[in-house]
LOMARKE-136325 format. One record per residue (C-alpha): x, y, z. Coordinates in steps of 0.2 Angstrom, whole numbers, plus 2048, in hexadecimal, padded with zeros to 3 digits. Last residue first. Layout:
N
XYZ
...
//
This chain:
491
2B3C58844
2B0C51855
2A4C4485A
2B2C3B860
2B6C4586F
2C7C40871
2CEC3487E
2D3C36890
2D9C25897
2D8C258AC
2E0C158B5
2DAC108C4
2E4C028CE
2DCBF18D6
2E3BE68E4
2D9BEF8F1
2CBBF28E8
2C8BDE8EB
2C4BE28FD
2B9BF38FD
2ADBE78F2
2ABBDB905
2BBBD590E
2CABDC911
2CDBEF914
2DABFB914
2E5C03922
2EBBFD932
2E5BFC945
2F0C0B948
2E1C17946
2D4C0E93A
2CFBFE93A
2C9BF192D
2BFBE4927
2B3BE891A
2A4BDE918
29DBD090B
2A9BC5914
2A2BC6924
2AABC8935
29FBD2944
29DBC8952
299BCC961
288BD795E
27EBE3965
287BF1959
295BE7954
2A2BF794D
2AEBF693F
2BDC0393A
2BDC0C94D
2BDC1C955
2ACC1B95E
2A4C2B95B
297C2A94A
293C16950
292C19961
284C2995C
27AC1D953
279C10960
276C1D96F
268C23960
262C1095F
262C10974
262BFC978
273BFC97B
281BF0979
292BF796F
2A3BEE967
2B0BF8960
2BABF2951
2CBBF794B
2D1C08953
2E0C0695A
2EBC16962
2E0C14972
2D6C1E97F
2C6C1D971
2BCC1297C
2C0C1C98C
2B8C2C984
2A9C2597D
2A6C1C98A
2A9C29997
29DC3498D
28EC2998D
291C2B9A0
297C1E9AF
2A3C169AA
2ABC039B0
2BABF79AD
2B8BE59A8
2C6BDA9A2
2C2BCA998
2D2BBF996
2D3BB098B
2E0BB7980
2E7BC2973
2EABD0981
2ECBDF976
2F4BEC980
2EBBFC98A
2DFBF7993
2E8BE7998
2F7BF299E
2EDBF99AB
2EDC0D9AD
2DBC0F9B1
2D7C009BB
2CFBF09B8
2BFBEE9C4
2BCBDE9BF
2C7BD19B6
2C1BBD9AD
2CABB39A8
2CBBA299D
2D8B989A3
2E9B99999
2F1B8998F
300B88986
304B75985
309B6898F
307B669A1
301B799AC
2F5B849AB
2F8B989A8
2F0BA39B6
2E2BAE9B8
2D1BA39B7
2C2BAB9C1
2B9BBC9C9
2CDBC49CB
2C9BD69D2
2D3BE49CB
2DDBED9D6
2EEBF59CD
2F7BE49D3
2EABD89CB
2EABE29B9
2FDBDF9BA
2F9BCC9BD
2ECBCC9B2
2F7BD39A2
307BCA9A8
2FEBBA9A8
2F8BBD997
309BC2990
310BB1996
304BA798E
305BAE97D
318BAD980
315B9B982
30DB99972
2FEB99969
2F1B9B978
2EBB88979
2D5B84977
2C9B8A980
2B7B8697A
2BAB7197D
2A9B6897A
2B2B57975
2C4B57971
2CCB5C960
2D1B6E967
2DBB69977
2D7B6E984
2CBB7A992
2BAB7A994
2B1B89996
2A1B899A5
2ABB969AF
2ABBA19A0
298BA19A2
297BA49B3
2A5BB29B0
29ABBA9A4
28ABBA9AF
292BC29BD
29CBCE9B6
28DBD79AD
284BD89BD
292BDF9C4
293BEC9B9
280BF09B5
282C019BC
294C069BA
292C059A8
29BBF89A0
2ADBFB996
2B4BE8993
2C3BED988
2CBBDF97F
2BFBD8974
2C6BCD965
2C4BD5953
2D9BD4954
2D8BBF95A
2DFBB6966
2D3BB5973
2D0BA3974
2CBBA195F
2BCBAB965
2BDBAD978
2BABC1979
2AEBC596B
2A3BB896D
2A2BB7982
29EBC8980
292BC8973
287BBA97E
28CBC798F
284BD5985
275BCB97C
26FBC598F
272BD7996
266BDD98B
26FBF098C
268C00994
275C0299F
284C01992
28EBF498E
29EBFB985
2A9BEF97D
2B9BF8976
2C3BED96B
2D8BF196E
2DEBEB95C
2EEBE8953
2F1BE9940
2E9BE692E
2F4BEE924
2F2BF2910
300BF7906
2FFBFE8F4
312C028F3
31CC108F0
32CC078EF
335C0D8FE
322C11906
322BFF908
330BFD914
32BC0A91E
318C0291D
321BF3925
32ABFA932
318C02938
30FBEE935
31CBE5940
318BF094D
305BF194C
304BDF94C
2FEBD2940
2F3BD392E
2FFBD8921
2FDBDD90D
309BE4902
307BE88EE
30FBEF8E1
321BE28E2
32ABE28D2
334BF18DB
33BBE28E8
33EBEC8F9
32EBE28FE
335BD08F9
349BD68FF
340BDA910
336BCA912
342BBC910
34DBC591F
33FBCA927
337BBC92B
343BAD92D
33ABA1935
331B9C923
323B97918
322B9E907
311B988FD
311BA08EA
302BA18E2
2FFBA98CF
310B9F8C9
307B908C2
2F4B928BD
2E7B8F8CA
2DDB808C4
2D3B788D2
2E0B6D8D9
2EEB7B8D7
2E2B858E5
2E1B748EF
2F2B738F3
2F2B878F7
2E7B85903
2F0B7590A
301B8290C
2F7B91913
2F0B85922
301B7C925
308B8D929
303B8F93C
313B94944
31BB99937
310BA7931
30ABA891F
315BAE913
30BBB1903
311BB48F0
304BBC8E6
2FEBBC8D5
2F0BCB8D2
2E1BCB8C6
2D3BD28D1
2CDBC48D5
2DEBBB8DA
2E2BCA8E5
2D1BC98ED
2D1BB58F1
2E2BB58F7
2DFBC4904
2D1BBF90E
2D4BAC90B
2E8BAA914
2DEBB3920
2CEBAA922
2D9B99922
2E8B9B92F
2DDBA793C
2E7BAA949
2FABA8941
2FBBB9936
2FBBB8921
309BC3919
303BC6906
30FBCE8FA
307BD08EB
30DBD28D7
303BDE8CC
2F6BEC8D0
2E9BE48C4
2DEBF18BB
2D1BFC8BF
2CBC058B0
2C2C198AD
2C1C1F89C
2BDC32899
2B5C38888
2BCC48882
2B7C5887D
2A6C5A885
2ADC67893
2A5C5C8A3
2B0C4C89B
2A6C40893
2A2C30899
2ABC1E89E
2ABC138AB
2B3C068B4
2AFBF48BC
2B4BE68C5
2A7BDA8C7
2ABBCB8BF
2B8BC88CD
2ACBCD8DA
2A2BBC8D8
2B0BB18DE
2B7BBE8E7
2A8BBA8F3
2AABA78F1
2BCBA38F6
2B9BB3904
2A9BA890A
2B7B9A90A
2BEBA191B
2AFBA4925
2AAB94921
2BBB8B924
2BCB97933
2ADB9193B
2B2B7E939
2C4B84943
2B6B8B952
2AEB79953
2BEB73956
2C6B7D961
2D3B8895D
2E6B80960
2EFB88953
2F8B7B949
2ECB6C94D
2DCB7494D
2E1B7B93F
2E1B6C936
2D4B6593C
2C7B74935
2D0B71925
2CFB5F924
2BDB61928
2BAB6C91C
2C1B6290C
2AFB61904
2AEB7490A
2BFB79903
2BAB6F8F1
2ACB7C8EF
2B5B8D8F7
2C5B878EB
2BAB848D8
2B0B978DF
2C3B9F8DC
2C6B948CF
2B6B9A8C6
2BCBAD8CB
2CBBAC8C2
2C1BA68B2
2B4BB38B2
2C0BBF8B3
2C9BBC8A2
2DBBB78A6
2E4BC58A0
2EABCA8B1
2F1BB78B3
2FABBA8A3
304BC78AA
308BC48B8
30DBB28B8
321BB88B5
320BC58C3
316BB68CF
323BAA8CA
332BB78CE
32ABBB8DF
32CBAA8E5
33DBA78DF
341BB68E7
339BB08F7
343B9F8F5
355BA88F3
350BB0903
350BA490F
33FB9890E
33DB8B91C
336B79915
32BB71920
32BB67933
31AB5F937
313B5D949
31FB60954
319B5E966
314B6D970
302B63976
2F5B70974
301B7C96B
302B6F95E
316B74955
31BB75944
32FB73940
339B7F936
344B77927
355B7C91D
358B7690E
360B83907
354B878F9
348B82902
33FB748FD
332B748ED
320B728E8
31DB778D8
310B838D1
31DB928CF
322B918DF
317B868EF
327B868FD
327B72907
31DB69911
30DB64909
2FFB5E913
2F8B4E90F
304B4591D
2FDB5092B
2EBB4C926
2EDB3A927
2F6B3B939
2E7B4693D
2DAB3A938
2D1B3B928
2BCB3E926
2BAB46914
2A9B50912
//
């Protein structure tokens, strides 16, 4: 494992547009500047694309096409398992490196370079695995051939939480499966995508199959990409907003599009529940990567019973967080992204305040540099609140109360998202029946986390469409195509 400091670091990351295998300014010249939300200084300013750079883009991954999807499998998926290999000898730089650009702690960034490379190795092996088949038809006159095929040239827009995992969860499947792609990671954490992509040239990755856009101006590089009829695929992790215009602008060129979109998590603690592995899970799937995350827990739905109990042993916990930057000693609580981030949180706890919940500790942003929010902790959140009802993405755990199975159930699914749920009960059928009536994609039954790679990630609802992750995730970026063919037993 390399050991390099963070001055190092920053000067071995490139800064400008990856195309065709060559690292390039922008067309125009123009730059956008990086910023540490731990300390808001600018930490590296990089090329930003206009639109002549994201056709540019998109003509490299058009003209590598062809000859990447004739790349025997085997092939595509040694490069794939040559990146997960040279990622963990290069994972501190990694982890350090978004420690910087987003702010997560430390020990979290190192997670997500494991978490992240699992989607390097998984496609790795699911490359040679694509498959077809072949039989007669049920009359006997004809033999049916089933393939799956490359769907061509990907768009893939990357969100700013998780700078690594998902840049990983959709390269790895669309290079597995045979696709070029050109990706626009978000500009406020894009240093990640471009060392990725650094290292995928290192390990072989032909010109043209990756393309790396970063860039302020969002739509207007992204529209003429998607309204491009090369284009066959789209893929987007980030908000439910962003993601309806985008499946309008999609449908134009009737394209495979797979959206990974908002989230609302249900966490329902019931009676029965160890109390020990609820408030454990809690803490996990509410203060991961400080809240900002769509698998984060929004909803803290505990039977009226155990309530207070509950609340009392999270907030001593949260009350033991320590708050800073990322790169220090035994911080958990790292910077929101941005001020905005900041600004939203306090309006949440301050609207949940006014309609009666009780404030058990944190609520307010802190002040000096950077963009930090306590940890918090709400009881008694009305009905009504806007925190029950909007994504917080922060360090906010807000408790409201039920009294029956029903109410659970009911409460949970008040809510156009449906991405993950989270349950605690030590009642198997409870457990079975949460699983057949919680309205979600994913579910952690007694537990916090729920990520894999081997696992599809996904909601359902206005929480987006598709998977990532697991076999669901290379199918994808593959088509079917039928071939009927004579019996050739025939006379």
């Amino acid at each position: 494992m390399t050991n390099v400091t963070e001055a190092e670091l920053l000067r071995m990351v490139p800064k400008e547009l990856f195309v065709n295998g060559e690292w390039v300014p922008a067309a125009d010249g123009a730059t956008l500047d990086v910023v540490d939300p731990a300390t808001g200084l600018v930490i590296a300013s990089i090329a930003d694309a206009g639109v002549a750079d994201g056709a540019a883009a998109l003509d490299a991954a058009v003209d590598a096409q062809d000859s990447w999807a004739a790349t025997p499998p085997r092939v595509r998926g040694e490069i794939l398992r040559r990146a997960f290999d040279l990622m963990q000898e290069r994972k501190q730089e990694f982890a350090l490196l978004m420690t910087i650009e987003m702010g997560k702690p430390l020990a979290e960034a190192y997670g997500e370079v494991a978490y992240g490379g699992e989607f390097l190795r998984w496609f790795s092996e699911e490359a040679v695995r694509i498959s077809g088949r072949y039989g007669s038809n049920p009359e006997g006159t004809g033999r049916m051939l089933v393939s799956q095929h490359p769907v061509g040239p990907c768009f893939l827009i990357t969100p700013w939480n998780f700078p690594l995992a998902m840049a990983t969860r959709k390269i790895a499947p669309a290079l597995a499966a045979g696709c070029t792609v050109v990706v626009k990671p978000a500009s406020l954490t894009p240093l990640t995508t471009l060392y990725f992509a650094k290292l995928l040239a290192e390990v072989g990755l032909p010109a043209g199959v990756l393309n790396v856009i970063t860039t302020s101006r969002s739509g207007a590089v992204s529209d003429p990409i998607i309204a491009d009829p090369r284009l066959r695929k789209l893929s987007f992790t980030g908000s439910t907003a962003v993601g309806r215009r985008m499946i309008g602008q999609a449908g134009q060129g009737v394209l495979r599009t797979s959206m990974e979109l908002g989230g609302n998590a249900p966490f329902i603690v019931f009676a029965d529940a160890d109390l020990d592995k609820a408030v454990d899970g809690a803490i996990a799937a509410k203060f991961r990567n400080v809240g900002q995350a769509c698998t984060a827990a929004n909803r803290f739905i505990v039977q009226a019973s155990v309530a207070e109990e509950f609340a009392r042993r999270v907030t001593a916990r949260v009350q033991d967080f320590v708050v800073g930057r990322g790169t220090a000693e035994n911080v958990n609580i790292g910077p929101l992204i941005n001020a905005g981030a900041v600004e939203k949180a306090s309006a949440l706890v301050q609207d949940a305040l006014e309609r009666g919940a009780t404030l058990l500790t944190g609520g307010d942003s802190i002040e000096g540099a950077g963009t930090f929010f306590e940890p918090t902790v709400l009881a008694g959140v009305a009905a009504g609140s806007d925190i029950l009802r909007e994504e917080i993405f922060g360090p906010v755990l807000a408790i409201a109360t039920f009294d029956e199975e029903e109410d659970a159930v009911r409460l949970a699914n008040d809510t156009e998202f449906g991405l993950v749920s989270y349950v605690f009960t030590r009642d198997l059928a409870r457990g079975q029946r949460m699983v057949e009536r919680l309205q979600t994609g994913m579910m952690g039954l007694n537990i916090g986390v729920i990520s894999n790679a081997a696992a599809p990630f996904g909601g359902v609802k206005q929480s987006g469409l598709g998977r990532e992750g697991g076999p669901e995730g290379i199918q994808e970026y593959l088509t079917t195509k039928y071939t009927m063919t004579p019996d050739p037993f025939a006379d």
